[in-house]
C-alpha positions in Angstrom: 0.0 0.0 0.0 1.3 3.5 -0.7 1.6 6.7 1.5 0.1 9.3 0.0 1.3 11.7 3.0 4.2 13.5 0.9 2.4 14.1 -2.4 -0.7 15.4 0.0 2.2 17.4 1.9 3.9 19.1 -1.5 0.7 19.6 -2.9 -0.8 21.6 0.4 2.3 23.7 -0.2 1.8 24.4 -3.7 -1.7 25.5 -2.9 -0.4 28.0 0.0 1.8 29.3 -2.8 -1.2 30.0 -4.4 -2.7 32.0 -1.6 1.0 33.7 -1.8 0.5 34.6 -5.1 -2.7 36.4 -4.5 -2.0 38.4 -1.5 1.5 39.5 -3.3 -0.2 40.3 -6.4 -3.4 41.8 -5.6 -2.6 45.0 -4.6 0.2 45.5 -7.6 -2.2 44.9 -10.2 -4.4 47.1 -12.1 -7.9 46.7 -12.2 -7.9 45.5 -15.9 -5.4 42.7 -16.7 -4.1 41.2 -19.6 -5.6 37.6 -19.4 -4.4 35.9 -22.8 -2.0 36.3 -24.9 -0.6 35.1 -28.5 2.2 32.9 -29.3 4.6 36.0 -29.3 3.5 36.9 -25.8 1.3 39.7 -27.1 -1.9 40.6 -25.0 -5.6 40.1 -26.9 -7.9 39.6 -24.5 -8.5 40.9 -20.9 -10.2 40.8 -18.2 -11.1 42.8 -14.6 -8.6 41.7 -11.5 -11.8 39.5 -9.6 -12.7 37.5 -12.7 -8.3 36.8 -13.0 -8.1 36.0 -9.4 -11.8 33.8 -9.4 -9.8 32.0 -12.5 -6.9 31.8 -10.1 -9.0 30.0 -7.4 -11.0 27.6 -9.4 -7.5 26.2 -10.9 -6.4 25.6 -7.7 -10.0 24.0 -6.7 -9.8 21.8 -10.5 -6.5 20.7 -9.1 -7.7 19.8 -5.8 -10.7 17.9 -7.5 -8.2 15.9 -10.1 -5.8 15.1 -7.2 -8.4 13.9 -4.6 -11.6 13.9 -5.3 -11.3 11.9 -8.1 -9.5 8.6 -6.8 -12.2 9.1 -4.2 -14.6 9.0 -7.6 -13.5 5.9 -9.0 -13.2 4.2 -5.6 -17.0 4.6 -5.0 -17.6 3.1 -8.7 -19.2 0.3 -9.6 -16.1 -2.0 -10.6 -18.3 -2.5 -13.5 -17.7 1.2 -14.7 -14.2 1.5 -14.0 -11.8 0.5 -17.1 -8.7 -0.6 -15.5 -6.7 -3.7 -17.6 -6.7 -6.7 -15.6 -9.8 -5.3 -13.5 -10.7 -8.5 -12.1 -7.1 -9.1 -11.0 -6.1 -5.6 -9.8 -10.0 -5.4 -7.9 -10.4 -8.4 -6.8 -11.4 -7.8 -2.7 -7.8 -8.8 -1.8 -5.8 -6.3 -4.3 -8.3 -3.7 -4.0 -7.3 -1.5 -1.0 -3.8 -1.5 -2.7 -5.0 -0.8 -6.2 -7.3 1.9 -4.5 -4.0 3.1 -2.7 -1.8 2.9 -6.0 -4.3 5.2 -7.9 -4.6 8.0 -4.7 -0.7 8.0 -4.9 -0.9 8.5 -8.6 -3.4 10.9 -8.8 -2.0 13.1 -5.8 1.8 13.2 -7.6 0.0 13.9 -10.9 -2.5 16.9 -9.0 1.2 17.9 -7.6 2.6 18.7 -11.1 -0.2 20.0 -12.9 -0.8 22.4 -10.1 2.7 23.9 -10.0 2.3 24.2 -13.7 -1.0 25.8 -13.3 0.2 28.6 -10.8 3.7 28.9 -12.7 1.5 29.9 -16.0 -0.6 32.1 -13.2 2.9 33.7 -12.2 3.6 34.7 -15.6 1.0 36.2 -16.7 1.2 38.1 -12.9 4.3 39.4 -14.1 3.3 39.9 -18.0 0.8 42.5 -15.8 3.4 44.2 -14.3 5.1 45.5 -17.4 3.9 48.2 -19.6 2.8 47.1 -22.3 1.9 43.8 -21.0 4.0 40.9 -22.4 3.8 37.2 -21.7 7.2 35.1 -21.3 6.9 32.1 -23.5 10.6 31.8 -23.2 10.0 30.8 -19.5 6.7 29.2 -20.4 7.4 26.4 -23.2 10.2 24.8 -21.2 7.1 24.6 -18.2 5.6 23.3 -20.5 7.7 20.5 -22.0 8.4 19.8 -18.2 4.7 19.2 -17.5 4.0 17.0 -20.3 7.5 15.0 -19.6 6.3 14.3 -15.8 2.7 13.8 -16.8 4.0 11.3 -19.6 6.2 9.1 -17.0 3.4 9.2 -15.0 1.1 7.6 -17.5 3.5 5.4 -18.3 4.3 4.5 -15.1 0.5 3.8 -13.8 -0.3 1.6 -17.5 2.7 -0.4 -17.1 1.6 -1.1 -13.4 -1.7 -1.9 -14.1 -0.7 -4.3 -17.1 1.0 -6.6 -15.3 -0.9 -9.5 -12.9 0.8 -10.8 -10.2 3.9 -9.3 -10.9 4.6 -11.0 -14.4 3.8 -9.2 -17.6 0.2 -11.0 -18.9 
């Protein structure tokens, strides 16, 4: 069975960095912000300060949701419903506290990274809105973002080639 206590941990702080963010930010920014910008890191679109700090607060709540609410999701499932390989192995009532375990840990380490991702996009476009004109980094942004998808990819990886094995021993 896994401990999902440092995941849940890192993740906690990652939201508190969120809370951070918003009490740093708040008062710096005007009441108008740049909220999207083009590939060059132009502004075209914006939007006041509450609705870019609500946006703020419901990534880290979608986060919170993907981490732990759904593992919680699939646990209350039918087994029916829930398309796992080897489901009758990996849920079988002996291997299903662990299985249940193995995809809390997963999910908790993936809500980890695509929350920092989340509130490192959030940071620059904070910053974008501290320069005049406003002007999005994607020079700090696409290397996030390769870093996300390489972390979320060894994740899947990691949870399919776990869950395509029975007892240990490829099928």
């Amino acid at each position: 069975m896994s401990n999902t206590r440092l995941p849940n941990s890192i993740f906690f702080a990652i939201a508190m960095l969120g809370a951070v963010q918003y009490f740093y930010y708040a008062p710096r920014l005007p009441a108008i912000l740049a909220s999207h910008f083009g590939s060059t890191g132009a502004v075209n679109g914006w939007q006041t300060k509450t609705a870019f700090f609500s946006i703020e607060l419901m990534i880290i709540l979608v986060a919170t949701l993907v981490a732990f609410g759904v593992p919680r999701l699939i646990e209350a499932m039918p087994v029916s419903l829930i398309n796992l390989p080897h489901k009758e192995f990996w849920l079988s009532p002996e291997r299903r506290e662990a299985s249940y375990a193995y995809i809390r840990l997963w999910n908790a380490w993936f809500g980890c990274a695509l929350l920092a991702f989340l509130l490192f996009v959030m940071e620059l476009a904070f910053r974008a809105n501290l320069q005049t004109p406003p002007h999005f980094n994607n020079a700090a942004f696409v290397p996030a973002l390769l870093a996300f998808v390489t972390v979320d990819t060894a994740l899947l990886i990691r949870l399919i080639l776990h869950f395509s094995k029975v007892g240990g021993l490829e099928p």
